[in-house]
FIZALO-237685 format. One record per residue: x, y, z of N, C-alpha, C, O in turn; residue in one letter. Coordinates in steps of 0.1 Angstrom, whole numbers, plus 2048, in hexadecimal, padded with zeros to 3 digits. Each point is the difference from the previous one (the first is absolute). Layout:
<sites>
XYZXYZXYZXYZA
...
</sites>
This chain:
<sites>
6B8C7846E80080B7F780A7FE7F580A7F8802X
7F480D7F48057FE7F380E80780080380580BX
8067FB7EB80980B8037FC8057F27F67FD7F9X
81480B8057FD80E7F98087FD7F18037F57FDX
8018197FB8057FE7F380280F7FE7FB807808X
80D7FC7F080280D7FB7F88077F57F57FB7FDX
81080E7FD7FA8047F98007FF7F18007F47FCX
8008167FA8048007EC80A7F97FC8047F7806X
80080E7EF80A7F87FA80980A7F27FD80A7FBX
80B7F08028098067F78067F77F67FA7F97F8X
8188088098097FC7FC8047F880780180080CX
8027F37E780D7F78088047FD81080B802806X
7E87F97FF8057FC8138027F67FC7FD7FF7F4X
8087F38138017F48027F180080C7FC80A806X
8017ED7FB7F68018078057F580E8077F77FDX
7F580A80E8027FB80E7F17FD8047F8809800X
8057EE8027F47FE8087FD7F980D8067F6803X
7F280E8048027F480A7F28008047FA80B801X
8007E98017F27FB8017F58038097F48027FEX
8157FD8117FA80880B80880380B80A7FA803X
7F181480680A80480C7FF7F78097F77F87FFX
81280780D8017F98097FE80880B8057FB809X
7F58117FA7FE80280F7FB80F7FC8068087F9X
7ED7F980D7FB80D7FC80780F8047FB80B7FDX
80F7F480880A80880080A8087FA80580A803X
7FA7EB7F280D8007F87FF80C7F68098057FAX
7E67FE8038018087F87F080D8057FA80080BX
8048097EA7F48068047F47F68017F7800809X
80A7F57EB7F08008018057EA7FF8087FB7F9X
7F280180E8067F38017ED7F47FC7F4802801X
8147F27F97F37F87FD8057F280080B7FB7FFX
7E87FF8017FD7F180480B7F67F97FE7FB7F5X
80E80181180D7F87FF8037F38017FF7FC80CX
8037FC7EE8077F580080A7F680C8017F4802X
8048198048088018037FF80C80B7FB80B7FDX
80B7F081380280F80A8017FC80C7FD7F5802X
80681180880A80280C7F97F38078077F7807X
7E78087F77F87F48088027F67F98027F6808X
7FE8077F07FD7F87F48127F78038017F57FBX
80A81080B8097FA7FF8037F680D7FB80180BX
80D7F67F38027F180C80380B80D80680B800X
7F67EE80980580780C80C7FA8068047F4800X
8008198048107FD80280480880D80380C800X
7FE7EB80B80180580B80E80980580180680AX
8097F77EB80B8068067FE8117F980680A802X
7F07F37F78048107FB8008047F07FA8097FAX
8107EA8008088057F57F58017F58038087F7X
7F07F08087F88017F57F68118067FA8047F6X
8048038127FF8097FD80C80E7FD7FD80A7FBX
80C7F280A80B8087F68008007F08008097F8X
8017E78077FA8037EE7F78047FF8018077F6X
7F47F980E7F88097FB7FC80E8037F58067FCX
8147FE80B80580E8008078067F57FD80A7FAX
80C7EF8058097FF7F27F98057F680080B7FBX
7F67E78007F88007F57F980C7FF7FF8047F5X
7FC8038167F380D80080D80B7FE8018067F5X
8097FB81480A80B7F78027FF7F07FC8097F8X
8087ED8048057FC7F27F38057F98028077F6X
7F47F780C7F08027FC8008107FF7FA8057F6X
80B8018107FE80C80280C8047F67FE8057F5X
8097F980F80E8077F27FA7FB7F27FD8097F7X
8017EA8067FA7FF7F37F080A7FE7FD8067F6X
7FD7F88147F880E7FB80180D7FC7F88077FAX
8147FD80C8048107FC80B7FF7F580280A7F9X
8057EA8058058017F57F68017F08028087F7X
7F27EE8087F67FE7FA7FB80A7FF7FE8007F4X
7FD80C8137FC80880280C80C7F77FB8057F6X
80D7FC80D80C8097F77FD7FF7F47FE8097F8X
8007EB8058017F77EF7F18067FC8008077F6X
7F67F880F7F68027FC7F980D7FF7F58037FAX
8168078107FC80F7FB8068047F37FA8067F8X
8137F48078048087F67FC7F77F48038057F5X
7F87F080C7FC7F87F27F28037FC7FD7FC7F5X
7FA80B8147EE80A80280780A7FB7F88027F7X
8138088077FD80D7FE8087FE7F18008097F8X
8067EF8068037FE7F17F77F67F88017FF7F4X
7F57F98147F97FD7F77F28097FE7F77FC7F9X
80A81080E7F780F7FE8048047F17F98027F6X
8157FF80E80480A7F88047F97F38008077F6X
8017EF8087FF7F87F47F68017F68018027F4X
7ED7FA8197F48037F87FD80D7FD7F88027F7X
80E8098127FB8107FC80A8007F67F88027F7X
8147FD8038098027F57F57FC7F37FF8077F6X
7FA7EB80B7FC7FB7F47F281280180080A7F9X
7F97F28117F380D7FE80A8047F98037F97F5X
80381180E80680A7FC8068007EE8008097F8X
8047EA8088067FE7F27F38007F58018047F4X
7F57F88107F27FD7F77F980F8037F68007FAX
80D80980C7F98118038078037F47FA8047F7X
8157F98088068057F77FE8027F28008097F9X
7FE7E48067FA7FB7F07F58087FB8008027F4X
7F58028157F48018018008107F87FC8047F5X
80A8008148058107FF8048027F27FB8087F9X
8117F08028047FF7F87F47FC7EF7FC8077F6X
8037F280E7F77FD7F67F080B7FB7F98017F6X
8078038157F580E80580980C7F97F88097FCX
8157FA80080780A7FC7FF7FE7F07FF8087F7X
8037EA8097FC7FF7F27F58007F27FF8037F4X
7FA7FA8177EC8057FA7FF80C8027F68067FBX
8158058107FA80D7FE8018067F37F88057F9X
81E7F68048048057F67FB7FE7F28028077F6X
7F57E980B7FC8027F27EE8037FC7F97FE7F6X
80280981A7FB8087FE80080D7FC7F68067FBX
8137FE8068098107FD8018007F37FA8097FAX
80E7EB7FE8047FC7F17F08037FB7FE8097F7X
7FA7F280D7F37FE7FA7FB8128017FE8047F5X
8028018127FE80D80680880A7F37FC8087F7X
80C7F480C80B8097F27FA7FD7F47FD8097F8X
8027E88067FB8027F17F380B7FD7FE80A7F8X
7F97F08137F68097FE80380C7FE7FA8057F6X
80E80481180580C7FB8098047F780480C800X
8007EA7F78098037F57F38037F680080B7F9X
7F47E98067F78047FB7F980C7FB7FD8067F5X
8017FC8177FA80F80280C80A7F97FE8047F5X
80D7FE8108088047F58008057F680080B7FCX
7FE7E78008048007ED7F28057F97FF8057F5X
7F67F88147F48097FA80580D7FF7FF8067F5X
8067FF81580180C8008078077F47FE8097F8X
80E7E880A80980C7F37FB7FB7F38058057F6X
7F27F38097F58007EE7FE80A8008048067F6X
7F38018157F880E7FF80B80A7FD7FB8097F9X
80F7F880980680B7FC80380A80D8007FC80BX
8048137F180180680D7F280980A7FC80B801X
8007E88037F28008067FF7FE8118087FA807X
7F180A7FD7FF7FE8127F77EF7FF7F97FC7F7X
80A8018117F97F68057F38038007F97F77FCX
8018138077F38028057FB7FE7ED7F87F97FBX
8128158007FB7FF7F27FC7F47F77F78007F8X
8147F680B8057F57FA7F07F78007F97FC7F6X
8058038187F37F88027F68047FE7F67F9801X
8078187FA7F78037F97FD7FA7F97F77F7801X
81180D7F38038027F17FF7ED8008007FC7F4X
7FF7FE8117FE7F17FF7F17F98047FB7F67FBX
80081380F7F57F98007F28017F77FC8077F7X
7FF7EF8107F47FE7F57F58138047FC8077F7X
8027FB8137FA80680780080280D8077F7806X
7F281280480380180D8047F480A80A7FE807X
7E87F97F78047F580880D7FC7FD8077FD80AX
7FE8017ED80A7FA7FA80F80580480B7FA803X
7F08177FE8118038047FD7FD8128087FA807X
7EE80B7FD8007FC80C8067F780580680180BX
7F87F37EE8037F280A80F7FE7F78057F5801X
8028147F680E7FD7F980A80A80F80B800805X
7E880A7FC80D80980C8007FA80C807802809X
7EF7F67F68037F78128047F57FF8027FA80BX
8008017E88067F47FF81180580180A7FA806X
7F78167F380E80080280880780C80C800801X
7EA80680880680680E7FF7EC8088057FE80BX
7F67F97EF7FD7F380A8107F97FB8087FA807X
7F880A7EC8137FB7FB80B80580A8097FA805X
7F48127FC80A80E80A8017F480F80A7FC806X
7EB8037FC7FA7FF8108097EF8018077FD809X
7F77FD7EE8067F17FD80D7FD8028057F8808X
80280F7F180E80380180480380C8057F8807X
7F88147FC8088078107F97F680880580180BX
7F17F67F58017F680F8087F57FE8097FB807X
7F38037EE80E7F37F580E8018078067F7806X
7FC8197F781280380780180180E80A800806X
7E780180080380080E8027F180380B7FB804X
7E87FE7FA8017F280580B7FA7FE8047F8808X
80480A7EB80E7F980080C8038078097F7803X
7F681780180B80680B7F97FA80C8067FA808X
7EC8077FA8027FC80E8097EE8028097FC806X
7ED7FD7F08067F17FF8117FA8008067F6804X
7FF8187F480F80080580580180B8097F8804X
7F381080380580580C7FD7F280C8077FB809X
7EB8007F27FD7F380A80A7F67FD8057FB80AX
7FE8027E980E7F37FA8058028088027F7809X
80581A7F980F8008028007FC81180A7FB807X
7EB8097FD8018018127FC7ED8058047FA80AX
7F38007E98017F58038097F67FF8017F5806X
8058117F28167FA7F780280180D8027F6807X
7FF8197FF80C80080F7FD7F98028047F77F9X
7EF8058117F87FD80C8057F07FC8087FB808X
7F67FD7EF8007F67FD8107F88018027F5803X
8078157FA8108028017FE7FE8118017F6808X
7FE8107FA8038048117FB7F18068077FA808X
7EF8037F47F97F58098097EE8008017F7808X
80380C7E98057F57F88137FF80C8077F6803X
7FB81A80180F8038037FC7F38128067F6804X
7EF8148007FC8028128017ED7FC80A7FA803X
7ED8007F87FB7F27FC8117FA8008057FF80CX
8027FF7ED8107FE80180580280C8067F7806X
7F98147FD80580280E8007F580B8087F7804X
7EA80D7FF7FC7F880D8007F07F67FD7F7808X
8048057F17FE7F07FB8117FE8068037F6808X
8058137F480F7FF80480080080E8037F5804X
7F98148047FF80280D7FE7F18078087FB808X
7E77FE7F27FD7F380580B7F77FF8017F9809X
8078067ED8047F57F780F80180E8067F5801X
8018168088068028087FA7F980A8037F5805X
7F28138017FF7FA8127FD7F27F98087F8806X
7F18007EF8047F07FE80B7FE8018017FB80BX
80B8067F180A7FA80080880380E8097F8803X
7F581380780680380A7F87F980A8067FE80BX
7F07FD7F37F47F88077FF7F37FF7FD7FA80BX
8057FF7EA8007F27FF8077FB8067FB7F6805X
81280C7FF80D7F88007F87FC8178007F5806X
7FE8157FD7FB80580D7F67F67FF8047F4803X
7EC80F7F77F37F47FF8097F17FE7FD7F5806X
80D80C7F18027E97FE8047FF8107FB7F8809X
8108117F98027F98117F87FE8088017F7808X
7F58147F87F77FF80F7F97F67FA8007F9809X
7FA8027EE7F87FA7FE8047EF8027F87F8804X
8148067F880A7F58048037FD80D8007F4804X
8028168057FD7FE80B7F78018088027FF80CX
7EF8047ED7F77FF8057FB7F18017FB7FB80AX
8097FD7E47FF7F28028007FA80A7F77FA807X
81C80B7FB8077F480C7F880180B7FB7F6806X
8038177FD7FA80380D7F27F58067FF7F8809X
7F880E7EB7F47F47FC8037F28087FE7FB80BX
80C8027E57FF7EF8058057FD80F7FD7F6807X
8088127FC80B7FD80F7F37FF80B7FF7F6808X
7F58167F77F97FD8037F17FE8057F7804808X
80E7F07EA7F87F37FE7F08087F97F47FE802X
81280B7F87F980A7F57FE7FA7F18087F77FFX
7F480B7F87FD7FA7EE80980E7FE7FD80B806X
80E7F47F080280E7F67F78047F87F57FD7FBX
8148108047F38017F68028027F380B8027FBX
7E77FF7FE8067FB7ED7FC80F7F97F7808803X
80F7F77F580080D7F57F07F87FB7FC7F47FEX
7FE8198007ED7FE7F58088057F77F97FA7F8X
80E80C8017FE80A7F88067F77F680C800800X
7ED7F87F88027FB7F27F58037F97F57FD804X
80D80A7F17F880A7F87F87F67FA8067F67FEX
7EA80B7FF7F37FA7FF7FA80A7F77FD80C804X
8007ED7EC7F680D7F97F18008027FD7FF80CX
7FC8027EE7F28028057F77EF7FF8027F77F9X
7F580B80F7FA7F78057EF7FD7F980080B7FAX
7F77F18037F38018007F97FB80E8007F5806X
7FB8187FC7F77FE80E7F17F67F77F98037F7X
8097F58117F47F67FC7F57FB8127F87F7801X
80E8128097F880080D7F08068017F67FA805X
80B8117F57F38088007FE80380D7F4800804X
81780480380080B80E80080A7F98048037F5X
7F28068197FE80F7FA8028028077FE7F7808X
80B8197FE8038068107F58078087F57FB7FCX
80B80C80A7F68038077FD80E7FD808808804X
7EA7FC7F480380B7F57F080D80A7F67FB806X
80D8117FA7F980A8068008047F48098007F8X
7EA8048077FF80A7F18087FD7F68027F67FAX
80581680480A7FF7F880D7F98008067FB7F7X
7FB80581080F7FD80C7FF7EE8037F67F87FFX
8178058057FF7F180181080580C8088097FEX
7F87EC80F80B7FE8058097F77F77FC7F77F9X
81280C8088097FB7FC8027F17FF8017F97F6X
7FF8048178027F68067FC7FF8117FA808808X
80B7EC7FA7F97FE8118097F98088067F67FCX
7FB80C80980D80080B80480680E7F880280AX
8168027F780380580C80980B7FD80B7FE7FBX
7F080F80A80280D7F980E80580880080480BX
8077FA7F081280080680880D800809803808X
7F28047EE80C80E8007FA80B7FA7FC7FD7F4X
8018118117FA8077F880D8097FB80C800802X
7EA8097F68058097F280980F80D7FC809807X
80D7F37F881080480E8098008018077FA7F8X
7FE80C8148117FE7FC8047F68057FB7FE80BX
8107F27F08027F88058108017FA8048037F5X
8047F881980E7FB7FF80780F7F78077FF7F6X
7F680780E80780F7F77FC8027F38068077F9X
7EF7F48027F88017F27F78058067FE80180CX
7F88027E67F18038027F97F07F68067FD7F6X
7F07FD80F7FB7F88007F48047F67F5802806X
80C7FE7EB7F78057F67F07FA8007F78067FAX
8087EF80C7F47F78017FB7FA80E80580280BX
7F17F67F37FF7FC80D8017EE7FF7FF7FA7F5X
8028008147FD7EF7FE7FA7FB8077FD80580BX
8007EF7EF7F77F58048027F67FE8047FD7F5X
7FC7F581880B7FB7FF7F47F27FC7F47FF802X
8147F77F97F57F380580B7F57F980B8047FAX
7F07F08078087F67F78058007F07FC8097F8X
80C7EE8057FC8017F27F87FC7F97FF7F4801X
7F88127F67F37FB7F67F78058077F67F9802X
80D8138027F28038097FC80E7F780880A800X
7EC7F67F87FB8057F47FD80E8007F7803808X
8118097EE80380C8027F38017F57FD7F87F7X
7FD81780D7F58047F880180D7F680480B804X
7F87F37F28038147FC7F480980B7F57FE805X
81480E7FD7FA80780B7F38087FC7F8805807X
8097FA7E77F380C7FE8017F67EE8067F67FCX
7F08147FC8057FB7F38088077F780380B803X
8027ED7F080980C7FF8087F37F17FC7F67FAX
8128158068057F87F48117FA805807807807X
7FB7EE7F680F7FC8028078067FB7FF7FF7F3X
80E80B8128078077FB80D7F57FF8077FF7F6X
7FC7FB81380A7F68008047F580A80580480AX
7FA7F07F48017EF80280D7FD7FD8068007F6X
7FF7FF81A8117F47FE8098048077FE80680BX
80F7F87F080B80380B80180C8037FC8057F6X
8088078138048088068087FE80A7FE7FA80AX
80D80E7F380D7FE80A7F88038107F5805803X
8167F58047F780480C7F57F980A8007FE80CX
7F47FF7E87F47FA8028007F07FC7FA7F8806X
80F8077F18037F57FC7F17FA7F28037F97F6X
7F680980B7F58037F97F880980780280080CX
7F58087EE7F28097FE7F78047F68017FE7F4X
7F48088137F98027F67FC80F80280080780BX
7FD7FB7E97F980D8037F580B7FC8048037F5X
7F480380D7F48027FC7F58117FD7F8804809X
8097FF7EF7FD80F7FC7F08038027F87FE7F6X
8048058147F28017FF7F680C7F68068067F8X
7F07FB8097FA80D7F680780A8018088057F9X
7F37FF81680980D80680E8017FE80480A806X
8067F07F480D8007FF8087F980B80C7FE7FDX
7EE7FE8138057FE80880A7EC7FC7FA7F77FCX
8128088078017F57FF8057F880D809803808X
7F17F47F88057F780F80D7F57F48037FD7F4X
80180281E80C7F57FA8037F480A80380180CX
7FA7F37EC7FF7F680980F7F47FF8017F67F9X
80780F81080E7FB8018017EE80A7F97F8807X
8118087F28037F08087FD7F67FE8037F6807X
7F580A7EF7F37F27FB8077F97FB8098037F8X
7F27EE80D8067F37FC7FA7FB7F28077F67FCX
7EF80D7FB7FA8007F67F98097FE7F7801808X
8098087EB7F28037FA7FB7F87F68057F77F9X
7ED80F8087F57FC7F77FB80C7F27F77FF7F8X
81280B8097F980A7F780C8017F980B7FD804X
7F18097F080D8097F47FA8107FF7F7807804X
8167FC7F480280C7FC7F98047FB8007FB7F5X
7F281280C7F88017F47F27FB8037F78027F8X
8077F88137F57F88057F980880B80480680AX
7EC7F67EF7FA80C80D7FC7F58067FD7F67FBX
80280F8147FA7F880F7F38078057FC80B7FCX
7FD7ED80C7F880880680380080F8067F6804X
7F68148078007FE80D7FD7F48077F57FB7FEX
8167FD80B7FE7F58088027F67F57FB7F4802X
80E80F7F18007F37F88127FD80680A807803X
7F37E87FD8127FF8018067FE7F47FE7FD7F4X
80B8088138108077F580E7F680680B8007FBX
7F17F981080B7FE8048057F880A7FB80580AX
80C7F17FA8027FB80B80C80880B80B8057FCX
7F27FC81480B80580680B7F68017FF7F47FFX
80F81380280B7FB7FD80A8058097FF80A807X
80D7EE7FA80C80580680A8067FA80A801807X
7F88077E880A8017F980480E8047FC808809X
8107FB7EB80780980680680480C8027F6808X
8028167FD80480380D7F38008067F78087FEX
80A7EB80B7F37FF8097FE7F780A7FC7F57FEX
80780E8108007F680B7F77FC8037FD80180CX
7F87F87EC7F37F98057FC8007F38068077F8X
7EE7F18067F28017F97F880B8047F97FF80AX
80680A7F07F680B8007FD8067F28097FE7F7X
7EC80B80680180A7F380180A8077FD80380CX
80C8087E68068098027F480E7FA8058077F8X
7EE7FB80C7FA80A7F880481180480380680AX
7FB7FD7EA8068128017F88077F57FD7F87F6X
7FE8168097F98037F780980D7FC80580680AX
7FF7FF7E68098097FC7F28097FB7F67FB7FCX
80B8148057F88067F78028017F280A8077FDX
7EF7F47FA80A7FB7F380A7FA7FE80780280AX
7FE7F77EF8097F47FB80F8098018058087F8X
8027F18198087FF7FE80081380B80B804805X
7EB8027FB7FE80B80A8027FC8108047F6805X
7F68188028037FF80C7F77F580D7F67FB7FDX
80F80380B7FC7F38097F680680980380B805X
7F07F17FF7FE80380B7F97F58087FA7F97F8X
8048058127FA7FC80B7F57F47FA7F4804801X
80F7F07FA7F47F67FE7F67FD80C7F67FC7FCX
80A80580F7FA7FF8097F88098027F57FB803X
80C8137FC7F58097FC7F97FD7F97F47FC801X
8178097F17F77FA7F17F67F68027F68037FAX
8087F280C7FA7F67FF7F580180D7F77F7801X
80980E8037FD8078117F180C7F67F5801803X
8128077F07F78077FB7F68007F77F88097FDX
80A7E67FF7FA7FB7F97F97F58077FA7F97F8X
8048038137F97F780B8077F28027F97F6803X
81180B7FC80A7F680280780280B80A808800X
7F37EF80B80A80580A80A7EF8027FD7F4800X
81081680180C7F880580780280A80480B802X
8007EA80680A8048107F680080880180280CX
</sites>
């Protein structure tokens, strides 16, 4: 069995990786290793299964530390992307305030117009005014409904701009607030990393020793950043209707609470280069590094729903690029905080919205996983 990986990403982690667990113990969800308790020299006095006792402890502390890092670097990289929504509601809003108001301007002139007819005529009623002007009945007719349509113009003019203000100003907070919460928690992450790293170089140093002692390979950091790739395979995933599975593998961790977090996605574990699919069709919202993930991708379908495909050792797609269901996007990878080769998929309702249950999701769409 594969081992597992955490979740989002944020701010500034240093990243820790380690390639595969050593003893399906050591964590919730454990996978196919390099390295583990059988796999090592036999040693009749004992001492090579105490190291590897060792090792599956140590395995375990680096996963809950990893786990620390990666809640609070998921909920600031939330609140990073709901800050930006929020900042472009704002613009939006903003710019919406301003076509009211020079709707309004337009609105006024028209009624200065009307006006100054009036005061040509002298001291006349309006009603009189548009008599005394027209050609004949039809004529005043359609001058008195042209000028109750002036009346009618204006007062929605002044409404629609009051309302448009009132939206700025609530979108200014809302956008302030998100920009404040986004800082926060980036601060928050940018702590448990630094109270966390110093903790991950040791265990992981002594996970080495442990290793080599016995008669184990160390293990190597993946995470050297790789920009995009051209898929030139012409693998397609395995596509139901609409819907396409992710990938194929060995289904390691669902969407739960793990190590004192909640666990935003679900995984799937397999080697590296083992070819990730878009789950439906849809548009690339964003290709590349993400703290955390170490690379991802991610994907906005019609419906708004977006999946997020974490951990990948290469993509094949950019920003801006539409996919279709079962097309690859991607190779699986070990980066970021991630003890194994697996992908990390999770679906937000809108960019950067709330998490729910990919395994459903995909479960409701004729995709079954696990």
């Amino acid at each position: 069995m594969l081992r597992r990986k955490m979740v989002m990403a944020s701010a500034l982690a240093i990243t820790v990786t380690l390639s595969a667990p050593l003893s399906a113990a050591a964590a919730p969800s454990s996978s196919p290793s390099t390295g583990s308790s059988s796999s090592a020299p036999s040693d009749p006095s004992g001492t090579g299964g105490q190291a590897t006792q060792e090792i599956a402890n140590l395995q375990q502390q680096i996963d809950q530390l990893n786990a620390q890092m990666l809640a609070a670097a998921d909920a600031a990289n939330q609140a990073v992307g709901q800050a930006s929504v929020a900042k472009d509601a704002a613009t939006q809003a903003k710019a919406d305030l301003d076509q009211a108001n020079a709707d309004l301007d337009f609105a006024k002139k028209k009624a200065n117009n009307v006006a100054a007819d009036l005061y040509k005529q002298g001291p006349l009623s309006l009603t009189q005014s548009t008599l005394l002007s027209s050609d004949g009945p039809q004529d005043f007719i359609d001058k008195a409904v042209l000028t109750d349509q002036v009346g009618d113009y204006q007062v929605e003019n002044i409404n629609a701009m009051l309302d448009a203000q009132k939206k700025q100003q609530e979108a200014s907070t809302a956008a302030d607030a998100a920009a404040a919460d986004a800082q926060a928690k980036a601060d928050e992450a940018q702590k448990v990393s630094s109270d966390t790293q110093a903790q991950l170089t040791a265990a992981q140093a002594q996970m080495n020793d442990l290793r080599i002692k016995a008669g184990m390979p160390p293990q190597v950091d993946e995470n050297t950043p790789q920009g995009v790739t051209a898929d030139s395979s012409g693998v397609t995933g395995q596509v139901t209707g609409e819907w396409a599975l992710p990938a194929s593998g060995t289904f390691t961790s669902c969407f739960c609470p793990r190590w004192g977090t909640f666990h935003q996605g679900i995984d799937i574990a397999g080697p590296i280069g083992t070819p990730i699919f878009a789950a439906g069709s849809g548009v690339v919202l964003r290709a590349g590094p993400a703290t955390g993930f170490g690379l991802a991708v991610y994907i906005q379908h019609p419906n708004g729903d977006v999946t997020v495909y974490g951990h990948v050792d290469k993509y094949n797609v950019q920003t801006g690029q539409s996919v279709s269901a079962g097309q690859k996007i991607a190779d699986m990878g070990n980066r970021g905080y991630s003890t194994g080769p697996h992908l990390h998929f999770e679906v937000q309702k809108g960019a950067y919205g709330s998490r729910v249950d990919p395994q459903a999701w995909l479960a409701s769409r004729g995709i079954m996983v696990g």
